[in-house]
C-alpha positions in Angstrom: 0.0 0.0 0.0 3.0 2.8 1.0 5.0 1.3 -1.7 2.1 2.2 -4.3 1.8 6.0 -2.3 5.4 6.6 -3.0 4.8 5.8 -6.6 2.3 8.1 -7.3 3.9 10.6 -5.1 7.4 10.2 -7.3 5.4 10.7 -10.6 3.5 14.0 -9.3 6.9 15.4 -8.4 8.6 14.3 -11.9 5.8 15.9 -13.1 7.2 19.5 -12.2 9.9 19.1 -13.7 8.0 18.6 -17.3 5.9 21.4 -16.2 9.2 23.7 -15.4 10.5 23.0 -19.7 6.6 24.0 -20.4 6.9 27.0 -18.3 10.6 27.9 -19.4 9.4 27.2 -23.4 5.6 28.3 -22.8 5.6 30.7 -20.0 3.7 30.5 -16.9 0.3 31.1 -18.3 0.5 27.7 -20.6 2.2 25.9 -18.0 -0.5 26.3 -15.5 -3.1 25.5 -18.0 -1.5 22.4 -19.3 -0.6 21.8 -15.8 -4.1 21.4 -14.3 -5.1 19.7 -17.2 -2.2 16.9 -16.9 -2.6 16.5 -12.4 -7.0 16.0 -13.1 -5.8 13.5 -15.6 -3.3 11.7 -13.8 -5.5 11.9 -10.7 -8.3 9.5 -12.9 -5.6 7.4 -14.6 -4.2 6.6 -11.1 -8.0 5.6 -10.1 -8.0 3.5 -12.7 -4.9 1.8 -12.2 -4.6 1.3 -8.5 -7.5 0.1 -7.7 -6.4 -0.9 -4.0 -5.8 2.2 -3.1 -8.9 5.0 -2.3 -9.4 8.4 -3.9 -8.4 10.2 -0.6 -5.1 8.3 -0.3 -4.5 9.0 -4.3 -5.4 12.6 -3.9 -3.0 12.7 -0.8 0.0 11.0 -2.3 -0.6 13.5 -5.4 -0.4 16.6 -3.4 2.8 15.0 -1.8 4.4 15.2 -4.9 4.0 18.6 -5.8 4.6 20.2 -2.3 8.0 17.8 -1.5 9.6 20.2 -3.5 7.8 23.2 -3.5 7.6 23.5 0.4 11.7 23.5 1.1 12.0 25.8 -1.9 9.5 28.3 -0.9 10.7 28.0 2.7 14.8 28.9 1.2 13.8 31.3 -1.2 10.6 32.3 -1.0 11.2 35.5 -2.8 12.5 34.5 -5.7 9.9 31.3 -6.1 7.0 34.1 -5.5 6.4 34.2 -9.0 5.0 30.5 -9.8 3.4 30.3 -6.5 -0.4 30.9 -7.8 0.7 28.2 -10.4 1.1 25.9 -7.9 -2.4 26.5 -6.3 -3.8 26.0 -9.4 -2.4 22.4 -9.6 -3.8 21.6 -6.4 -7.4 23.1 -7.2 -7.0 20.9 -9.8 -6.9 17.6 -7.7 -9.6 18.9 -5.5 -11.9 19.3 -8.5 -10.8 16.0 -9.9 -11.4 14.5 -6.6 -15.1 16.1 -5.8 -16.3 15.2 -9.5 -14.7 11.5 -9.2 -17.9 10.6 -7.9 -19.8 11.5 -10.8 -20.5 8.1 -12.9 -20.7 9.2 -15.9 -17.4 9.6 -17.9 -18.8 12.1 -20.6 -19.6 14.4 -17.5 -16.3 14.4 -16.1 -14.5 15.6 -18.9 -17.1 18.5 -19.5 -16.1 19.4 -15.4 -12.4 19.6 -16.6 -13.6 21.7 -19.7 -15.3 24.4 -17.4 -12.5 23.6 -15.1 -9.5 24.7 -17.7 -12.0 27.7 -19.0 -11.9 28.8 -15.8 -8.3 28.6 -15.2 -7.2 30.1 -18.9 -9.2 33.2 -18.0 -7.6 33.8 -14.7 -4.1 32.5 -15.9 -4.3 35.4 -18.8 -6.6 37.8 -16.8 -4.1 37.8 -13.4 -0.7 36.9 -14.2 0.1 40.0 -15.4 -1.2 41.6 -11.9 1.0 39.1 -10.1 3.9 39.7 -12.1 3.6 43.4 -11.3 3.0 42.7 -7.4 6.2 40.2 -7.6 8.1 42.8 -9.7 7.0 46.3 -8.2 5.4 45.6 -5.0 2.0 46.9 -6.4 -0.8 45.3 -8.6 -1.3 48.4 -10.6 1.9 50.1 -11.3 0.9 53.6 -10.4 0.9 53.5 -6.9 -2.5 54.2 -4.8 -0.6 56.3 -2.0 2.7 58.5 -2.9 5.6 57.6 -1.2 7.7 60.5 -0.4 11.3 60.5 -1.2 13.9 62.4 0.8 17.3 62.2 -0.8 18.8 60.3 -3.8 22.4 61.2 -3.9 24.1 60.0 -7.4 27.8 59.8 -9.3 27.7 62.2 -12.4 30.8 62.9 -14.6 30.7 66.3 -13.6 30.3 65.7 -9.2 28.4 63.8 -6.3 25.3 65.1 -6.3 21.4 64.6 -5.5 18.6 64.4 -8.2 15.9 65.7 -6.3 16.9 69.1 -6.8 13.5 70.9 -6.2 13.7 72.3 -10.2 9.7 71.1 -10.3 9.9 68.8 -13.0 9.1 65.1 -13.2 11.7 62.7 -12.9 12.4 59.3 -14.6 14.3 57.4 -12.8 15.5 54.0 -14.6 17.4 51.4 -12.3 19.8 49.2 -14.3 23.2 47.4 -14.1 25.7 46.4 -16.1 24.5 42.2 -16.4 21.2 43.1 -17.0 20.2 42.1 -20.3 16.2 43.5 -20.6 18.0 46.8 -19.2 19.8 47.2 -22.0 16.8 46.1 -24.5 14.9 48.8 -22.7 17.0 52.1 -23.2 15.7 52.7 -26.7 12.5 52.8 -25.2 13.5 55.5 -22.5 15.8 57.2 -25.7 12.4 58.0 -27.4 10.8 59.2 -24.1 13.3 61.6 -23.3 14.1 62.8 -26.8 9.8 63.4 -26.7 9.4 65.4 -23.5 12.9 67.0 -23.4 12.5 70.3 -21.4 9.7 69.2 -19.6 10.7 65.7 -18.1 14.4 64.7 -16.7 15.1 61.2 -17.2 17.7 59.5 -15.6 19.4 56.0 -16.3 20.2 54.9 -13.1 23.0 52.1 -12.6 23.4 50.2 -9.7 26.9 48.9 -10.0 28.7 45.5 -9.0 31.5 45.6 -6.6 34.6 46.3 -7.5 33.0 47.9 -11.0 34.5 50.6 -12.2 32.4 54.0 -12.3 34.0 55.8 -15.0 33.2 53.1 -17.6 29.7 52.8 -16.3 29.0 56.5 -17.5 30.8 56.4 -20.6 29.3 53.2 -21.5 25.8 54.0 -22.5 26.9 57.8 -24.3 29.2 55.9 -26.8 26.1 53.8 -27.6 24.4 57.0 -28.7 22.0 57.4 -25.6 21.7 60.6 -25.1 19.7 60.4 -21.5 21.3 61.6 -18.1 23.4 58.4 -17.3 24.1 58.3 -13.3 25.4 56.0 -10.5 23.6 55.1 -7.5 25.9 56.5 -4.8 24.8 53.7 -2.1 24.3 50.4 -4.1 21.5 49.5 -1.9 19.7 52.2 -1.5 17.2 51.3 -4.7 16.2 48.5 -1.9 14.7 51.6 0.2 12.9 52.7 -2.8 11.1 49.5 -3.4 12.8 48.8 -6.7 13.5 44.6 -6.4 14.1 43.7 -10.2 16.0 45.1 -13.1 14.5 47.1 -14.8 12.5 49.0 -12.9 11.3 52.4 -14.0 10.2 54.9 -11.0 8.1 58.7 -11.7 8.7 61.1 -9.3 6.7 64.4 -9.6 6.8 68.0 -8.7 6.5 67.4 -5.1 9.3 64.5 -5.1 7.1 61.8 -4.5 7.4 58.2 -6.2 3.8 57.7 -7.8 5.1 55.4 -10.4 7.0 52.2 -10.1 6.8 49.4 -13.0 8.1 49.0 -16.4 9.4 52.0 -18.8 6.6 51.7 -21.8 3.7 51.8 -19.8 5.2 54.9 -17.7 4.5 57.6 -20.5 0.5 57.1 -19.7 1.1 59.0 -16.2 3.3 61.1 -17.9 0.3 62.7 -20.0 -1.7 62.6 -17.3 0.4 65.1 -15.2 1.5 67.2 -17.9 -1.9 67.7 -19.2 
């Protein structure tokens, strides 16, 4: 009886592993549907095939499998494993509907609950991913922050001297964090290169690099000019202070108005919305 528990168990955990190539091929929003799909399946195949054992102790051993590994790894890192955590409540919704509609006799019936079921999930998979990703990624569902968050002091390396970009000049600041491994960050600048060369006089944005130990500064500044970028390039005087301003990935774009105060934090093309909004 446990040997035939640890076997399903074993297969339900392999089964993340296929899941993780769906994800890393598919994205998240496929690998959840296909995922719920493939556990409500696997919960009636293993009906079907152990007949010794009941539907609580199948459901059970199931749900073992998924959470042997996504228990330690949430408890190490949750951070970082944030991101697929809905993903794995969907897998286990999915063995509670499969186990509730087992009851149901007829076959043609079950497979119309996992229709609905799957409907269900594909709208929410496309509908609230992207909120979660900006929760995970900004610390907000929205983007544009429902309270300003007031911002003291950002003290920066230019070419020219140390100084602070909140200067009190009354415009509305860009601020875009970056560093010199980040990949997106660099697919990102022409994007803030059109913004600035658009609302030049009226917006100052800033391309703000959080460097690497030991890095050194002077390349950092010369490095996106000599691309061609012709956006204020700056270094974050204390590497960790974009952890105090609630920036967590890179890139991360932040709008700061008139009154220094963050009302903005999210990605750089869906920042020049808010920008129209306050210069209008």
């Amino acid at each position: 009886m446990m040997k035939k528990f640890f076997i399903i168990a074993t297969i339900s955990f392999l089964l993340l592993f296929l899941l993780g190539l769906i994800r890393y091929l598919l994205g998240i929003e496929s690998s959840t549907i296909i995922g719920c799909a493939i556990y409500y399946l696997f919960y009636y195949i293993c009906m079907q095939t152990q007949k010794t054992l009941d539907k609580t102790k199948v459901f059970l051993a199931t749900v073992f499998g998924i959470l042997i590994l996504n228990v330690p790894l949430r408890i190490t890192n949750f951070s970082s494993s944030l991101i697929t955590f809905p993903e794995m409540l969907f897998y286990i919704i999915s063995l509670v509907v499969a186990f509730l509609s087992y009851s149901e006799k007829k076959t043609v019936f079950r497979y119309i609950i996992l229709s609905i079921y799957l409907l269900a999930v594909s709208i929410a998979s496309l509908t609230l991913y992207p909120y979660w990703f900006n929760y995970v990624d900004y610390g907000n569902f929205s983007k544009q922050l429902k309270k300003a968050e007031i911002v003291n002091d950002i003290r920066v390396l230019t070419n020219k001297k140390n100084e602070k970009i909140l200067n009190g000049n009354g415009r509305i600041l860009i601020l875009d964090f970056w560093n010199s491994g980040c990949v997106a960050c660099f697919e990102k600048f022409p994007v803030l290169q059109k913004l600035n060369d658009k609302y030049s006089g009226r917006v100052d944005f800033f391309a703000v690099n959080v460097p690497f130990k030991n890095e050194n500064r002077l390349d950092i500044l010369k490095k996106l000019p000599e691309i061609g970028y012709t956006f204020n390039t700056v270094i974050l005087k204390d590497s960790l202070a974009y952890k105090e301003l609630g920036v967590k990935v890179f890139p991360t774009t932040l709008l700061i108005d008139k009154d220094d105060k963050i009302i903005y934090r999210g990605d750089i093309e869906s920042v020049e919305d808010v920008i129209r909004k306050l210069l209008n």
